[in-house]
N, C-alpha and C positions, 0 to 999 in steps of 0.2 A: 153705721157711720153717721148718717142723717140725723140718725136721733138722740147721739153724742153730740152734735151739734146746735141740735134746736136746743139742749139743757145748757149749751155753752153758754149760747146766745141771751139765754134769759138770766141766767146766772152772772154773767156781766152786767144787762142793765140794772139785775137786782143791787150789785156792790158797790156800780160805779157811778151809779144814774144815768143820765140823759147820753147818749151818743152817737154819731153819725153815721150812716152805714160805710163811707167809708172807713171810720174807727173801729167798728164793728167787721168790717171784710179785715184790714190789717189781721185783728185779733185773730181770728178763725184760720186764717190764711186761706178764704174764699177769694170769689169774684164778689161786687157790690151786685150784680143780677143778682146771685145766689142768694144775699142778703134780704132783697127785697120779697123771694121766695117764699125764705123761712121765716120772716115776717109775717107772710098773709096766712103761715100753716099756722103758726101761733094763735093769730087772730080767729083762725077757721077753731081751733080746739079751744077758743074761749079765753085766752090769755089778755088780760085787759092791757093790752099794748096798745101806745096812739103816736102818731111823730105828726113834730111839727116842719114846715117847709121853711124856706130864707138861712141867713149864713148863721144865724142862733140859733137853728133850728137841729133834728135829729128826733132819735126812736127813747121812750120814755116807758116805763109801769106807772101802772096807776099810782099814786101815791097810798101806801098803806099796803099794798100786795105782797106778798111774799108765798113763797114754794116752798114745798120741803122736800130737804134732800134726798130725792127719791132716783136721776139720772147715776148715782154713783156705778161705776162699773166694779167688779172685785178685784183688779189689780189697783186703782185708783183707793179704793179701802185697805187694800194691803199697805199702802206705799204709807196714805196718813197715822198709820198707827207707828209704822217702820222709820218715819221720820220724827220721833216723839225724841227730843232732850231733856230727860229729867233730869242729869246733873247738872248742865246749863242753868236748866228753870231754876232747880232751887238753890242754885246759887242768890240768881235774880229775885228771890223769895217767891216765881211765882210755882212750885210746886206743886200744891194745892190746885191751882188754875189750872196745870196742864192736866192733871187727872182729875179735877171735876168736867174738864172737858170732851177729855175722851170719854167719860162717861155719857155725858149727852149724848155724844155723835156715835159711840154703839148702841144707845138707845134708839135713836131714828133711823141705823141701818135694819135691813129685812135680815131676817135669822141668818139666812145661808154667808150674809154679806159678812155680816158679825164673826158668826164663827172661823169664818177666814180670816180675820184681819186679827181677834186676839190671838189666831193661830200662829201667825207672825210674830205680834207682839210679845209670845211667852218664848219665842225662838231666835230671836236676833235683840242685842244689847249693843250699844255705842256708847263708849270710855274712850273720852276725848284727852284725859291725861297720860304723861307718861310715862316710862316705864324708870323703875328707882327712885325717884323724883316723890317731893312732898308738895300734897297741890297748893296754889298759889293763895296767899293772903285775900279775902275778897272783902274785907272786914266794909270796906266801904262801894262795895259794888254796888248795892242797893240805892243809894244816895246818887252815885254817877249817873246808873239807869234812871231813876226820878228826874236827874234835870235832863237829860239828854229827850224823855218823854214830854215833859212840858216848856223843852225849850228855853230854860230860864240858864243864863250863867251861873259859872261858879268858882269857886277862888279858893283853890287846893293846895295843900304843901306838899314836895315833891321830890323826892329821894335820887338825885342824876349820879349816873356814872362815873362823872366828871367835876370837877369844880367852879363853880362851888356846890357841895354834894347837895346841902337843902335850900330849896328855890320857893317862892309863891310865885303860882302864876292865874292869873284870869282868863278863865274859859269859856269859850262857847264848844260847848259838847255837841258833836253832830250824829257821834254816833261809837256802837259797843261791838268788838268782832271777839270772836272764841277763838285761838287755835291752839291746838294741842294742850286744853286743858289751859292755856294762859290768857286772859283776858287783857285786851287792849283799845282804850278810849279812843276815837280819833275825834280829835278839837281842833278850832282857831284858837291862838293866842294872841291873837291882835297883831300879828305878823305874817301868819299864814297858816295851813292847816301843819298840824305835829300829831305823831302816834306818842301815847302816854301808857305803860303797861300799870293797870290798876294795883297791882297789889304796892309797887312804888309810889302811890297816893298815901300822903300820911294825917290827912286832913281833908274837910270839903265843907266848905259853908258855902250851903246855897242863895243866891243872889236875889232878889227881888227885881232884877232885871229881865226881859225875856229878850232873846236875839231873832233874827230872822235868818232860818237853814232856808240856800238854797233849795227852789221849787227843784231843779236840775241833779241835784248833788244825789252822786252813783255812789252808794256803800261799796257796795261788794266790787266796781269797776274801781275805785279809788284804792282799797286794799290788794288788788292783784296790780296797780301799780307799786304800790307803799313794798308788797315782798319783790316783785321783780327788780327796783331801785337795789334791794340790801343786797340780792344777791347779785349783781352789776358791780356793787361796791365792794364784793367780796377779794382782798387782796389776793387772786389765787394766781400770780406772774409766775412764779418761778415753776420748774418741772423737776421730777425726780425719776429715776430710771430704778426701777427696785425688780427683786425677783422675790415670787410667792409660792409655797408649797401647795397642795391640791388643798388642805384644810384650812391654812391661810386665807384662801380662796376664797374658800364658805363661808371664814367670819367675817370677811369685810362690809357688806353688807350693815352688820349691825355696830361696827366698831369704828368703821369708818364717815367722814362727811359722805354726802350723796352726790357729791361731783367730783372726788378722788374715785368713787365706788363704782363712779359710772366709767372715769377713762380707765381702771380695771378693765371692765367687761370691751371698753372697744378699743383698749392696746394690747391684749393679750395675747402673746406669741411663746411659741413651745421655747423653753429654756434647756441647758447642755445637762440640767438636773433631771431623771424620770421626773412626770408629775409637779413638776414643776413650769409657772410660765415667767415671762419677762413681762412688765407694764411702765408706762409711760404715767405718772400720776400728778396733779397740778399741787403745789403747796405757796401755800403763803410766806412763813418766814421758815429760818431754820430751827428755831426753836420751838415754833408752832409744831414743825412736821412731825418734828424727831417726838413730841408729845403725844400725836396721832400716833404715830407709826408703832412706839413699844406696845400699843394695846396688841398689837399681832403680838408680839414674845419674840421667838425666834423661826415662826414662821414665814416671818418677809427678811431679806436682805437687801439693804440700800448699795446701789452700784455707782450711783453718783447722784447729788455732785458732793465733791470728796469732801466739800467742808458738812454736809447734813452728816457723812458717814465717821465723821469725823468725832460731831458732836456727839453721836449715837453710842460710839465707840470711849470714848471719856465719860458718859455718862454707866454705863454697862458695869466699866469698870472701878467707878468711884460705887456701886451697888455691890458689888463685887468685893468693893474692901468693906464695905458695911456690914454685909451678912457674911464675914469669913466664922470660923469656926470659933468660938472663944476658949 
């Protein structure tokens, strides 16, 4: 454990430069004693570390030093190969980059480290697209990643949902997230921060302008607000009282939204049918529901409210006159 941590310790100052021991205890989630510790064992094994005292002050490498990655443990080599996104990358074009890099880096691990971590890597794949689905335009992804890396505006044409369908707008790109295979900008527009999904980008002329990204500004903490907002906004007010057969059951999961899916699982009550249960499920509109709900077939029965069973039932039936026998 000790000497996971003296590699920690030097591995910070190597990436981050100069910093205080209590920066330094934060990280480790030591005591600053401890700190001072693994300082002087550093120093004892030849490690050209020096710190200066005063409030500018803190623990430094020489300039020019550098280690090589020899602290890796074998879960820590498994993990970086097991975090490898080459669909991502070469979307972003950097493809090449990410496997000239894994190359390096089993280059510098020791045999045994190696052979574990390609062993992983010939053994787990992540396909972040999904299923049925054609993946997403990125024709311009490249160019978004470009300003978003050098901070320069840009001034995109922009396919909205809404009216009027094609917008220009001027951006300060702060930053690029993946989910499920669909890629999404988040920018200022001179209003405030907006999510932009790229493949709705129809244009991008990059600015000669540079912005300044908040020192502060949290990616990944701004995107778990941006989805917990959408699904906040999700109109799911109304309720529906349905009954499900046992295989009904099984396929909601994949057919249904994942918060119809879940009052499933925690309104499930035995129904007067064998194998059959009763659920409580949240729906948005009526015409929304009654669109979920045919993916069951005639594994679910709606019990109310009478007007979804209503729509369901005129719909059935106008199918019904569709495909009669000719």
């Amino acid at each position: 454990m000790r000497a996971s941590r003296l590699v920690s310790l030097l591995l910070l100052l190597q990436t981050r430069g100069r910093m205080t021991a209590a920066e330094l205890a934060d990280e480790l989630e030591v005591s600053v004693r401890t700190v001072y510790r693994d300082v002087e064992s550093l120093h004892a094994a030849g490690v050209p570390l020096y710190g200066d005292a005063g409030p500018a002050g803190g623990y430094q490498l020489l300039e020019g030093y550098r280690t090589r990655l020899t602290g890796l443990t074998r879960p820590e080599a498994e993990a970086l190969f097991l975090a490898g996104l080459p669909g991502p990358a070469a979307e972003l074009g950097l493809g090449s980059v990410v496997a000239a890099a894994q190359l390096k880096l089993a280059a510098a691990l020791p045999p045994e480290l190696r052979d574990h971590a390609e062993r992983v890597a010939g053994r787990f794949h992540l396909d972040t697209s999904g299923w049925y689905r054609e993946p997403d335009d990125t024709t311009h992804l490249a160019a978004v990643a470009d300003a978003v890396w050098r901070q320069h505006r840009v001034e995109v044409g922009y396919h909205r949902w809404t009216e009027p369908r094609e917008v220009t707008r001027t951006l300060s790109p702060y930053g690029l997230v993946v989910k499920s295979g669909t890629w999404y900008l988040i920018a200022h527009n001179g209003r405030g921060l907006s999510t932009y999904r790229v493949s709705a980008i129809r244009s991008v002329h990059a600015l000669a302008e540079p912005f300044d990204r908040p020192a502060d500004f949290d990616l990944a903490g701004h995107w778990r607000s941006t989805v917990d907002e959408f699904e906040r906004r999700q109109q799911y007010q109304g309720k529906a009282v349905v009954l499900l057969s046992a295989a009904g059951r099984a396929r909601v999961p994949g057919n249904l939204p994942a918060v119809m899916a879940r009052a499933v699982a925690d309104t499930a009550t035995p129904a007067d049918r064998p194998q059959w249960i009763r659920a409580v499920i949240p729906i948005e509109s009526i015409p929304h529901a009654a669109t979920e709900l045919l993916r069951l077939g005639a594994e679910i029965e709606v019990l109310e409210p009478p007007e979804l069973r209503q729509h369901l039932t005129d719909t059935i039936a106008e199918l019904a006159r569709m495909y009669r026998p000719r």
